[in-house]
MDTraj code that builds the backbone (N, CA, C; nanometers):
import mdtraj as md
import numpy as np

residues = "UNK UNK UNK UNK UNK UNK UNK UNK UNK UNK UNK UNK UNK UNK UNK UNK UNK UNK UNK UNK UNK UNK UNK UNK UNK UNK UNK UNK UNK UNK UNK UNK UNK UNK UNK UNK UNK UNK UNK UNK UNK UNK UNK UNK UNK UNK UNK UNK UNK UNK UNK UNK UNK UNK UNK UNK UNK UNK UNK UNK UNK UNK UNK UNK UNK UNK UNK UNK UNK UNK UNK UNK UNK UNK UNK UNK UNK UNK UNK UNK UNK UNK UNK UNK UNK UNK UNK UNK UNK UNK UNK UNK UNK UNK UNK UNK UNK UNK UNK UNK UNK UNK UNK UNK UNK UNK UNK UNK UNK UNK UNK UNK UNK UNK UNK UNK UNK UNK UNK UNK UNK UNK UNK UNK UNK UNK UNK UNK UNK UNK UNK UNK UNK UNK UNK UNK UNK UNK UNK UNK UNK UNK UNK UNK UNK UNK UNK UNK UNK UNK UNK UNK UNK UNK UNK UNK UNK UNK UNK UNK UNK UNK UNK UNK UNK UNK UNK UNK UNK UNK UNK UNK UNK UNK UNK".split()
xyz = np.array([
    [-0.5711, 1.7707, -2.1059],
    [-0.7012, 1.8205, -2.1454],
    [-0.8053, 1.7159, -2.1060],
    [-0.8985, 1.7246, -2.0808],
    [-0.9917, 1.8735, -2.0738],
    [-0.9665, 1.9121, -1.8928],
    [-0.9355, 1.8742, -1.8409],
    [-0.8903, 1.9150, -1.7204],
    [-0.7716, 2.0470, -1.6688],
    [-0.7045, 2.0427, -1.7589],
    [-0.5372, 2.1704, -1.7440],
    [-0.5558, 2.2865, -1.6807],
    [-0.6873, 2.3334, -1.7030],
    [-0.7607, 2.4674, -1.6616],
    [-0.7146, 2.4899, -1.5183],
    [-0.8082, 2.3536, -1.5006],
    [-0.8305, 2.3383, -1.3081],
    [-0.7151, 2.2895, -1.2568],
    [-0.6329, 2.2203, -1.3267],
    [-0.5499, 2.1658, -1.2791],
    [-0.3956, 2.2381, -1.2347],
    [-0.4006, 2.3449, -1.3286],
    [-0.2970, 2.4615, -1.3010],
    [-0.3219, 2.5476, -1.1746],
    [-0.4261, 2.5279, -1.1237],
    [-0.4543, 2.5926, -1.0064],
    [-0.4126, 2.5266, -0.9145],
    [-0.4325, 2.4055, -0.9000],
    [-0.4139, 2.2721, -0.7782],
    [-0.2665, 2.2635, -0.7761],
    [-0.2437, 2.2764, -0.6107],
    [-0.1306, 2.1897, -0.5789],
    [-0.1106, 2.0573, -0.5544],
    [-0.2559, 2.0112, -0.4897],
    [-0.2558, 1.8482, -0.4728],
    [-0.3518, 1.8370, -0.5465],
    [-0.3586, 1.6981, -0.6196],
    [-0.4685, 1.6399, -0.7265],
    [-0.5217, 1.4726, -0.6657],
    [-0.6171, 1.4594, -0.6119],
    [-0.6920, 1.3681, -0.5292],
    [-0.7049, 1.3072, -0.7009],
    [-0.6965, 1.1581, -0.6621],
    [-0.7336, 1.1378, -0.7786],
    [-0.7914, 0.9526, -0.7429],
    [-0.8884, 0.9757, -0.7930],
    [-1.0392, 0.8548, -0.7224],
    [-1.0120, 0.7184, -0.8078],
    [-0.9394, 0.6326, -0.8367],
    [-0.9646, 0.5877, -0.9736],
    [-1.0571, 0.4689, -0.9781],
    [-1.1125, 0.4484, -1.0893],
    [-1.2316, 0.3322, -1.1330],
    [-1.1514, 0.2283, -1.1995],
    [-1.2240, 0.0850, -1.2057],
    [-1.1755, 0.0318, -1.2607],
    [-1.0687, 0.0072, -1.3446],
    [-1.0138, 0.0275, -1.5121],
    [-0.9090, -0.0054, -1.5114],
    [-0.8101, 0.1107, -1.5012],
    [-0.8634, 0.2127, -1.4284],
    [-0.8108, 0.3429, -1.4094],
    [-0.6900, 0.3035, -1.2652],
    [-0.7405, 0.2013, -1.2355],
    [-0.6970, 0.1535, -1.0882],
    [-0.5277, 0.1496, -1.1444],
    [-0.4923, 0.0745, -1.2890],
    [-0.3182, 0.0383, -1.3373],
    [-0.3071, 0.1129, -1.4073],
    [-0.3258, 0.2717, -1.4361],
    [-0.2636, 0.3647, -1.5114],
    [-0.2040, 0.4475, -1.3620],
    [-0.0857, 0.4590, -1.4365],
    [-0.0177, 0.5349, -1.3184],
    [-0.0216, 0.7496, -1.3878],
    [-0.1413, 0.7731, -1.2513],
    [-0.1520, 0.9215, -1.3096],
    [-0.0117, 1.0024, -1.2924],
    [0.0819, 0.9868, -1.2243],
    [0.1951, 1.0942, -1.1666],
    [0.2703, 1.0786, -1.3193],
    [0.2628, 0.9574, -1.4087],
    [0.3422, 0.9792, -1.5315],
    [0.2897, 1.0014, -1.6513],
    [0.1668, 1.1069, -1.6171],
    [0.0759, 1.1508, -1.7414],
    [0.1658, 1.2642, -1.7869],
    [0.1478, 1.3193, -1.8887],
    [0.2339, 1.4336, -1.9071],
    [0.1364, 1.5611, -1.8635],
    [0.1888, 1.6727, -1.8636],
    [0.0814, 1.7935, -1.8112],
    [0.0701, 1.8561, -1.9374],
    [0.1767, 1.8437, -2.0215],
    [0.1681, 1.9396, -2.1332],
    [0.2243, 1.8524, -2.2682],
    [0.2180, 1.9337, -2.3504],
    [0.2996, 1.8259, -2.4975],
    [0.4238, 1.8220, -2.4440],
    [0.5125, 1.7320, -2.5154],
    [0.6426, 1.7083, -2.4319],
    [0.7390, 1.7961, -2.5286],
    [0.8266, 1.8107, -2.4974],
    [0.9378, 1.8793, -2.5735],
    [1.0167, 1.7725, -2.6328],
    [0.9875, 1.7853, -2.8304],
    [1.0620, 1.7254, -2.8581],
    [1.1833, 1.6778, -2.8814],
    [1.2312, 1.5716, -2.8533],
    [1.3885, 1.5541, -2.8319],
    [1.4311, 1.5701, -2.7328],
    [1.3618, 1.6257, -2.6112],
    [1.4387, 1.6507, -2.5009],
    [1.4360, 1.5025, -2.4278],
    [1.5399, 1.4902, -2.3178],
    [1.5570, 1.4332, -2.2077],
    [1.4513, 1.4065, -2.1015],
    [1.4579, 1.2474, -2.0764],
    [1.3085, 1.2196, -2.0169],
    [1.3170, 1.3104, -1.8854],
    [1.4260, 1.3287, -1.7789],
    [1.4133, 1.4291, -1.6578],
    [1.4022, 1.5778, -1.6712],
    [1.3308, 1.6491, -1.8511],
    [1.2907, 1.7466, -1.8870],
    [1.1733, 1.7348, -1.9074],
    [1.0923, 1.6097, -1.9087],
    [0.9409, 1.5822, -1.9591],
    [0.8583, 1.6412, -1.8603],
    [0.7407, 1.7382, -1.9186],
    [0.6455, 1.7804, -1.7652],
    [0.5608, 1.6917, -1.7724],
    [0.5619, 1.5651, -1.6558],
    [0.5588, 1.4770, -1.5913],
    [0.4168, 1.5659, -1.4656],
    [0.3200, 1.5342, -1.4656],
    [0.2096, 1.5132, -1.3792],
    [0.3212, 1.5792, -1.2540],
    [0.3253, 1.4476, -1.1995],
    [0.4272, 1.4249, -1.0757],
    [0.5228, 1.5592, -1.0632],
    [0.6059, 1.6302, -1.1759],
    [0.6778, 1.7531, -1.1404],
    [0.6250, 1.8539, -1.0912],
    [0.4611, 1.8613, -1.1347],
    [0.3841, 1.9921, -1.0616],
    [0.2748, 1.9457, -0.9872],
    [0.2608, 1.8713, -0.9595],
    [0.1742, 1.8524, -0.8522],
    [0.1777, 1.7286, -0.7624],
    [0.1128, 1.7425, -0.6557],
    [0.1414, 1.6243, -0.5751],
    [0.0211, 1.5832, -0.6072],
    [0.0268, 1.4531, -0.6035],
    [-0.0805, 1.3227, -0.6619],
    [-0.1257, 1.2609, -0.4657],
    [-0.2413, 1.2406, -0.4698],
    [-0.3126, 1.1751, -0.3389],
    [-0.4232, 1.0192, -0.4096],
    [-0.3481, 0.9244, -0.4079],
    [-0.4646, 0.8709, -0.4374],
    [-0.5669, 0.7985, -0.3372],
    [-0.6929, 0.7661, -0.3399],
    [-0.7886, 0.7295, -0.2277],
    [-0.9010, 0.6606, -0.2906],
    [-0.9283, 0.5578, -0.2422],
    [-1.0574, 0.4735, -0.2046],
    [-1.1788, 0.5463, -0.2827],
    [-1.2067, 0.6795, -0.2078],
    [-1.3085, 0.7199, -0.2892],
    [-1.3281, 0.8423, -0.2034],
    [-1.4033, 0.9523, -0.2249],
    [-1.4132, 1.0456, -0.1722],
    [-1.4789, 1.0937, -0.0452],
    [-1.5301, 0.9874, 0.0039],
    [-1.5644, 0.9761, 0.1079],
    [-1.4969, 0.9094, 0.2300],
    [-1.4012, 0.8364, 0.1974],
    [-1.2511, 0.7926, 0.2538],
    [-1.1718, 0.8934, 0.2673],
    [-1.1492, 0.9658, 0.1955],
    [-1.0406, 1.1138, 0.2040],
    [-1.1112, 1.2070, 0.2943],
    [-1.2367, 1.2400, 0.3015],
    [-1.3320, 1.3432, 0.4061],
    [-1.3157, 1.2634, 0.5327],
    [-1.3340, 1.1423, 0.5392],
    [-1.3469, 1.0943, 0.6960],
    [-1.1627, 1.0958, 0.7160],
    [-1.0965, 1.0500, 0.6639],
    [-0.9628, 1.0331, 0.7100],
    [-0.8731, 1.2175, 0.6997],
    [-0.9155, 1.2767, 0.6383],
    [-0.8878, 1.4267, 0.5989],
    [-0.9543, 1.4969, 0.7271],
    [-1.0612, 1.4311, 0.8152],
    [-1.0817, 1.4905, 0.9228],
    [-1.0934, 1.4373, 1.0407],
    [-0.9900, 1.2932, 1.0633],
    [-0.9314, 1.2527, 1.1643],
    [-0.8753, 1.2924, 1.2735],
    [-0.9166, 1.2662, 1.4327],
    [-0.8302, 1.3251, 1.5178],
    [-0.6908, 1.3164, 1.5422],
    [-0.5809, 1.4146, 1.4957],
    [-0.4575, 1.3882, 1.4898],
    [-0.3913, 1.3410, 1.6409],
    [-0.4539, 1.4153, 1.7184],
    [-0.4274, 1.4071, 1.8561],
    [-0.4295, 1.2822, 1.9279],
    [-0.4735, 1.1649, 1.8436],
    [-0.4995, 1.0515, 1.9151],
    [-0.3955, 0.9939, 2.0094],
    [-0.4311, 0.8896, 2.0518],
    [-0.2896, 0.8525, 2.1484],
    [-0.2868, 0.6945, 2.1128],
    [-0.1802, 0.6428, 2.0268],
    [-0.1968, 0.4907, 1.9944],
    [-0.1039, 0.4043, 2.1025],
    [-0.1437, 0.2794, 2.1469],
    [-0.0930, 0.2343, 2.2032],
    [0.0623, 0.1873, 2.1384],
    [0.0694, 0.1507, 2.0346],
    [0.1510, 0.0901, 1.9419],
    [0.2173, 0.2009, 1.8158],
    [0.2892, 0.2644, 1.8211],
    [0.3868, 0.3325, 1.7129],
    [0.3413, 0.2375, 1.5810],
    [0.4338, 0.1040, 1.6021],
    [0.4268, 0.0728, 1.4357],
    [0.3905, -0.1347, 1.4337],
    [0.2746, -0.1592, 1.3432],
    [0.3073, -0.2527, 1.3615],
    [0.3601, -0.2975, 1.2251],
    [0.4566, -0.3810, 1.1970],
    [0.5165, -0.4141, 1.1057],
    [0.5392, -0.6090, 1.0871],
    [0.4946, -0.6267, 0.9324],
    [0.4654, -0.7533, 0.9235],
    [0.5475, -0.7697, 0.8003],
    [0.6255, -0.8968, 0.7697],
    [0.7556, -0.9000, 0.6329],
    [0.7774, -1.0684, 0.6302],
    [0.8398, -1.0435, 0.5191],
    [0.8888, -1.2152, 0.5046],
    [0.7757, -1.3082, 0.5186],
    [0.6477, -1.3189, 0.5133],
    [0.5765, -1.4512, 0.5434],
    [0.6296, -1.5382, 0.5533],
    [0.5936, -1.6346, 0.5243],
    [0.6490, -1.8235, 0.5054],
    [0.5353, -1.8451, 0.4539],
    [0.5849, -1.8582, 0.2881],
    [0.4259, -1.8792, 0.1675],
    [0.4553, -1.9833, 0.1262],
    [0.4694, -2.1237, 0.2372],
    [0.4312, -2.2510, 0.1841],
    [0.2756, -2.2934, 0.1786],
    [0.2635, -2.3163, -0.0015],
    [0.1463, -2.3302, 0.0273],
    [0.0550, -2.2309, -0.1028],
    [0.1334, -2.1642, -0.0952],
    [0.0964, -1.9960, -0.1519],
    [0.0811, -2.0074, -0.2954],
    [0.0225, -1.9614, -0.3707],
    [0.0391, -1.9513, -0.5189],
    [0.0291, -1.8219, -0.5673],
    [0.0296, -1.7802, -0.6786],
    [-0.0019, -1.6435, -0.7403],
    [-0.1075, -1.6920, -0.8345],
    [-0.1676, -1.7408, -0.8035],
    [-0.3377, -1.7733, -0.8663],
    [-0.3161, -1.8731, -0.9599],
    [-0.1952, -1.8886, -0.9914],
    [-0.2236, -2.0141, -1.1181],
    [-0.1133, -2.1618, -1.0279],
    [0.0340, -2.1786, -1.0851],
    [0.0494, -2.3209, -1.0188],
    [0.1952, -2.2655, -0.9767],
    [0.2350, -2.1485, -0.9944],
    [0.3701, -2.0789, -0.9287],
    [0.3584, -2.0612, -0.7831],
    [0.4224, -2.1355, -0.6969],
    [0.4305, -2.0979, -0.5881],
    [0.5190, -1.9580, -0.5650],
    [0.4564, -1.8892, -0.4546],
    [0.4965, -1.7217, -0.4208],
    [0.6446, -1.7515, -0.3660],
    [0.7309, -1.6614, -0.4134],
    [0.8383, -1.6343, -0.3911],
    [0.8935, -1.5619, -0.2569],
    [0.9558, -1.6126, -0.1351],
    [1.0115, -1.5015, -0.0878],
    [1.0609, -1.3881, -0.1393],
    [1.0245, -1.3099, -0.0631],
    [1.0726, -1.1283, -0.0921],
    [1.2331, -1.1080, -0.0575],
    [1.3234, -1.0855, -0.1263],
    [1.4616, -1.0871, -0.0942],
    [1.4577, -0.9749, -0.0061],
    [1.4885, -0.9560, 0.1161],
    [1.5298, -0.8697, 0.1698],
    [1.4012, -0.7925, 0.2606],
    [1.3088, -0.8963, 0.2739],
    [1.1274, -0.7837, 0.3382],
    [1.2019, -0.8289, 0.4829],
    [1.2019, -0.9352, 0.5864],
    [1.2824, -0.9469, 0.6813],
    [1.3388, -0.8297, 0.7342],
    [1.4748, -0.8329, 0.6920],
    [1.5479, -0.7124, 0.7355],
    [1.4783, -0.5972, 0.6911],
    [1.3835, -0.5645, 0.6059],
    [1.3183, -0.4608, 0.6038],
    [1.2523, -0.4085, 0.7468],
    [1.1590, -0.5098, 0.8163],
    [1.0952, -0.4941, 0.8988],
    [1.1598, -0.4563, 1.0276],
    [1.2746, -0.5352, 0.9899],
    [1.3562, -0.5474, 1.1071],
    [1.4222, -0.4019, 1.1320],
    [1.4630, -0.3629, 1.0346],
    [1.5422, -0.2261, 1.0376],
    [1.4081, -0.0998, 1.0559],
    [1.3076, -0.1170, 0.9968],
    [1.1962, -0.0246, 1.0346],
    [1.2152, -0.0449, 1.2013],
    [1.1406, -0.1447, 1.2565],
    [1.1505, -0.1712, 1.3678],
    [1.2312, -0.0960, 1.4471],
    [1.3628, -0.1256, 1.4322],
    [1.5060, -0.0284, 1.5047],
    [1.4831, 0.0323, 1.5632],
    [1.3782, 0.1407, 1.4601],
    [1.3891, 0.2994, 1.4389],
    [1.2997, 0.3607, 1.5739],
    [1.1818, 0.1639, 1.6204],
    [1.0828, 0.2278, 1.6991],
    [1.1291, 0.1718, 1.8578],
    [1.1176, 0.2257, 1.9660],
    [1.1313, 0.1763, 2.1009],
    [1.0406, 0.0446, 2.1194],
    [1.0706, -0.0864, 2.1551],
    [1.0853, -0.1908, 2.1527],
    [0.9250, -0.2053, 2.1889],
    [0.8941, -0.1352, 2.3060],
    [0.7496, -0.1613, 2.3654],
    [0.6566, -0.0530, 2.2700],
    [0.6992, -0.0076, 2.2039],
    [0.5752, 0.0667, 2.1155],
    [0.5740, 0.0103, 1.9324],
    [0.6514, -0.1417, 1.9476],
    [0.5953, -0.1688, 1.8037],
    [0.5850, -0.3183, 1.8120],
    [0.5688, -0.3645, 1.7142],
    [0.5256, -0.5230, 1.6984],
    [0.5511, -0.5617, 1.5275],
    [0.6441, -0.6699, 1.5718],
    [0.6638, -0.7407, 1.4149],
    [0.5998, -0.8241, 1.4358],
    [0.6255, -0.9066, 1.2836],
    [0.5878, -1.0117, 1.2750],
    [0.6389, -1.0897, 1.0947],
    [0.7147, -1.2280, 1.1214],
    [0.8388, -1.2092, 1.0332],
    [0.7756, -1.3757, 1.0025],
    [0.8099, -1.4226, 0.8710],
    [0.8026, -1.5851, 0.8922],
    [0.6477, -1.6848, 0.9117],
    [0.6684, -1.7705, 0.9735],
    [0.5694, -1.8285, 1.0219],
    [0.4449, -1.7181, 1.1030],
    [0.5103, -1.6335, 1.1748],
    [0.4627, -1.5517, 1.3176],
    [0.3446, -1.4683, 1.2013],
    [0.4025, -1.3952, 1.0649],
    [0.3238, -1.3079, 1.0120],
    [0.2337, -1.4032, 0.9423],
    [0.1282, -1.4625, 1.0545],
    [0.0142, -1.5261, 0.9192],
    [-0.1040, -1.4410, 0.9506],
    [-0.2150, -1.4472, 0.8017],
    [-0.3269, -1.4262, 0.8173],
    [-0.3798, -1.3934, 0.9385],
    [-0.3707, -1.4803, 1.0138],
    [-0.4761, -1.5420, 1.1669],
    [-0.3977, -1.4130, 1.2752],
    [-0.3094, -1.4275, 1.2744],
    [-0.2245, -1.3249, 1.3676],
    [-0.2435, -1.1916, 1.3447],
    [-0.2210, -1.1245, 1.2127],
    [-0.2612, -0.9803, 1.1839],
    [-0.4371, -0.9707, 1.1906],
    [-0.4647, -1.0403, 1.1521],
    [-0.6177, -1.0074, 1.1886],
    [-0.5949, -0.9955, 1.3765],
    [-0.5590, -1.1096, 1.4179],
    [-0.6029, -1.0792, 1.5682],
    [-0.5432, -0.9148, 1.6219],
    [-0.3987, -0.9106, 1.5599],
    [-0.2891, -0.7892, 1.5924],
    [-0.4070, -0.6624, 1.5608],
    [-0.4947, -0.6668, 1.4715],
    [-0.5458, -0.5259, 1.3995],
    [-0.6635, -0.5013, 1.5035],
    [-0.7413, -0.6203, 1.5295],
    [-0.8649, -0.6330, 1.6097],
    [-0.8394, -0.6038, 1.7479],
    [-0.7250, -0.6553, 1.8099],
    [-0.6780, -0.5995, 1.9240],
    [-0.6516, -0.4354, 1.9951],
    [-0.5750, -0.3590, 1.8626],
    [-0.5410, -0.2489, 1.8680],
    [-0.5146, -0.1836, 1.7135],
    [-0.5578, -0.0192, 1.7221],
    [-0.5109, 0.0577, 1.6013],
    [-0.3672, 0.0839, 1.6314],
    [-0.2850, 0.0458, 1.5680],
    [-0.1681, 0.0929, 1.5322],
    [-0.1423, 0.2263, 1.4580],
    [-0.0173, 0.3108, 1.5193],
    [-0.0390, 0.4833, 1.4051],
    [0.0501, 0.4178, 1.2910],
    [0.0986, 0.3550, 1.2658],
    [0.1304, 0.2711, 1.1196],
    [0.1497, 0.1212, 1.1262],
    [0.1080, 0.0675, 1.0117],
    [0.0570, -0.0363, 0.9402],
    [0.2029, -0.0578, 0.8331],
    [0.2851, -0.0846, 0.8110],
    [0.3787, -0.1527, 0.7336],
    [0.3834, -0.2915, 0.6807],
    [0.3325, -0.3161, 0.5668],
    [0.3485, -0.4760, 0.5273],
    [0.4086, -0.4767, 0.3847],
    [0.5789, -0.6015, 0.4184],
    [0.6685, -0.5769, 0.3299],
    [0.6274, -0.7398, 0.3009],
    [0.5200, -0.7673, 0.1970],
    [0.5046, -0.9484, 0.1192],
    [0.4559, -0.8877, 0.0094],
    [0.3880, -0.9960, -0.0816],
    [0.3312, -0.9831, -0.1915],
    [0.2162, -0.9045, -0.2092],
    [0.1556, -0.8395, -0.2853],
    [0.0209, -0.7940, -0.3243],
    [-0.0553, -0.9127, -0.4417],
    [-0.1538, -0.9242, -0.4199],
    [-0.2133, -1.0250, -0.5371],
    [-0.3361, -0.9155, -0.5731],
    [-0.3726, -0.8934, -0.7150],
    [-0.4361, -0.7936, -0.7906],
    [-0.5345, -0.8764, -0.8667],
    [-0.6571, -0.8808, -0.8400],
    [-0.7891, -0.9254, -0.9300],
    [-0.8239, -0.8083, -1.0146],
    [-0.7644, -0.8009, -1.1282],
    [-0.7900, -0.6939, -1.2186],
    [-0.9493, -0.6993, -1.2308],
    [-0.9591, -0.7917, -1.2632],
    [-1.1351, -0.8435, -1.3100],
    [-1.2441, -0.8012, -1.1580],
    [-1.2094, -0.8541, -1.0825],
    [-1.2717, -0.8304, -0.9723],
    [-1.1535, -0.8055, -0.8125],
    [-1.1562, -0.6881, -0.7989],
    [-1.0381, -0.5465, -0.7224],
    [-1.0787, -0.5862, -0.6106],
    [-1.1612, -0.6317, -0.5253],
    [-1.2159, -0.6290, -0.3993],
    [-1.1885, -0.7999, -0.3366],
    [-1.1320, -0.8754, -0.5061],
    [-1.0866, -0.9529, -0.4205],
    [-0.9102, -0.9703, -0.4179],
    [-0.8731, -0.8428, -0.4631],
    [-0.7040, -0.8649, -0.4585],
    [-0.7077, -0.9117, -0.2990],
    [-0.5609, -0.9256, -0.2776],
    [-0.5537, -0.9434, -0.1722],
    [-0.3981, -0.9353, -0.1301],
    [-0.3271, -0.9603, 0.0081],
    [-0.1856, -0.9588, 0.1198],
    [-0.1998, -1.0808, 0.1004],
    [-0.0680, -1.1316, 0.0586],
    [-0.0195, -1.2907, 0.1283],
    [0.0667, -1.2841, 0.2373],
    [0.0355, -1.3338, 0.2966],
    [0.0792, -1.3533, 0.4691],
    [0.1020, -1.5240, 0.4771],
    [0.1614, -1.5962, 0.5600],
    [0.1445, -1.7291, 0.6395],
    [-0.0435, -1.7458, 0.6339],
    [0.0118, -1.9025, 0.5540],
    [-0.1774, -1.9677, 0.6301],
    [-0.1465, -2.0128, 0.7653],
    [-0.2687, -2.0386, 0.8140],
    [-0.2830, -2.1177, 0.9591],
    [-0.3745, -2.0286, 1.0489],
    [-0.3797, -2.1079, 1.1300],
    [-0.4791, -2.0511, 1.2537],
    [-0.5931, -2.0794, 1.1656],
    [-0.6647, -2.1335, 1.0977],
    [-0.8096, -2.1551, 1.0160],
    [-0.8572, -2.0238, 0.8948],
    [-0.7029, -1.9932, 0.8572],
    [-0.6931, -1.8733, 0.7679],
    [-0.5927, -1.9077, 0.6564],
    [-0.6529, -1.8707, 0.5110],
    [-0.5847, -1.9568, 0.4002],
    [-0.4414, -1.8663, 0.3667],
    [-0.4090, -1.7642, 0.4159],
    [-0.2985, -1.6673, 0.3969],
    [-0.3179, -1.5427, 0.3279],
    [-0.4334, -1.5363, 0.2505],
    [-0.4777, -1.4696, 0.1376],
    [-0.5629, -1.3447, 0.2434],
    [-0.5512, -1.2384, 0.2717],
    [-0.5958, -1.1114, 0.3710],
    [-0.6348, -1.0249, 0.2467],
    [-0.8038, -1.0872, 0.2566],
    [-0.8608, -0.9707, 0.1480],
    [-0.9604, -0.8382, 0.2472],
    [-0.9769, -0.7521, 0.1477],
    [-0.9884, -0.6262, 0.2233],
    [-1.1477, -0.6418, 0.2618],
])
top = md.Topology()
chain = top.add_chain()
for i, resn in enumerate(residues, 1):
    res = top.add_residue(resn, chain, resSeq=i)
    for name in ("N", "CA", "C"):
        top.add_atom(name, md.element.get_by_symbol(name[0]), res)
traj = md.Trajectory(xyz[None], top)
């Protein structure tokens, strides 16, 4: 409520979020009262009837909602994993943890693409300085990055990608 009306109509539900709307996860709202006693894979769960889109803002979904599909990218996929976060913190005095297993993530994405239509970048190779140049160079038709996310609840615009520092770039790839 007060939404259910409209919402029983919709198959997809765009959903814009604000501030601390940004860490409520809408797909596990319920749609209806829940049935008591039942089993949580009986709960009507958002997510069971509708597909959830979330976006930037509504003017991000109109320009990208009317994108030329037809494009022709030079590059299938570029894919970036594993940094090397010496150096790195999670904002206070914890240095960032390798990702068990982002590496072979990339690596196995990769596989999937013909050798001359993608580009990793693993370790040392995935810093800051490099994906900026990789993005500025060329649009890629996907963007894959398997490292950390860092989240400024307080101020969102400065979360940010940890990647490798270097090249005159602190590792920190804010948007």
């Amino acid at each position: 409520e007060p939404g259910a009306d409209r919402l029983g109509k919709a198959e997809t539900v765009l959903i814009v979020p604000d501030g601390a709307l940004f860490e409520l996860p809408f797909d596990a709202l319920l749609a209806r009262e829940p049935a008591s006693g039942g089993a949580m894979r009986e709960q009507p769960f958002v997510a069971r009837t509708h597909a959830t889109t979330y976006v930037p803002s509504a003017t991000v979904y109109v320009r990208l909602s009317g994108a030329d599909r037809s494009r022709k990218y030079e590059r299938d996929l570029f894919a970036v994993g594993n940094p090397d976060f010496a150096g790195l913190t999670n904002g206070g005095d914890e240095p960032l943890a390798p990702l068990p297993f982002a590496g072979q993530e990339v690596e196995a994405i990769g596989a999937k693409v013909k050798a001359d239509r993608r580009t990793t970048l693993t370790g040392q190779g995935a810093s800051e300085a490099a994906v900026k140049q990789e993005l500025r160079r060329e649009s890629p038709r996907v963007v894959h990055l398997a490292t950390h996310g860092l989240v400024d609840a307080i101020e969102p615009a400065r979360s940010s990608v940890a990647l490798a520092p270097g090249g005159g770039e602190d590792g920190l790839f804010h948007t």
